[in-house]
Residue, then its C-alpha position, 0 to 999 in steps of 0.5 A: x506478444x500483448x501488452x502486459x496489464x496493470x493490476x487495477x487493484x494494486x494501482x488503486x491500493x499503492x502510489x509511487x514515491x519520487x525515489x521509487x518506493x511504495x506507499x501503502x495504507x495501513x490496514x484495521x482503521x475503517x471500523x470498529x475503531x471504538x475498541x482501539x486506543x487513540x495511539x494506534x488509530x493515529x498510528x494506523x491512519x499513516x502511510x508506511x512504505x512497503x518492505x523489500x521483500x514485497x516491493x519487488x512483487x508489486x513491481x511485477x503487479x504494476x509492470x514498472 
């Protein structure tokens, strides 16, 4: 049986975290950032782990 393939889009987009959990970028901070408050592009520039529910797809998408 092949080997199973990494999805080159979800490696580019995630990274691991030394305890097993995933970061992602938050998205709606790449343009049109003039009508946005200061407070929400500070907030949206941070990473946020990824919730539970959707940890376990993007497990399968990386093959970890």
């Amino acid at each position: 049986m092949p080997k199973m393939k990494t999805r080159s889009a979800v490696k580019k987009r995630f990274t691991v975290t030394a305890s097993g959990k995933l970061k992602r970028r938050h998205a709606y901070h790449s343009h049109i950032l003039t009508k946005k408050s200061n407070k929400r592009k500070r907030n949206l520039c941070s990473y946020s782990v990824v919730s539970p529910a959707d940890q376990k797809v993007m497990n399968e998408l990386l093959v970890r």
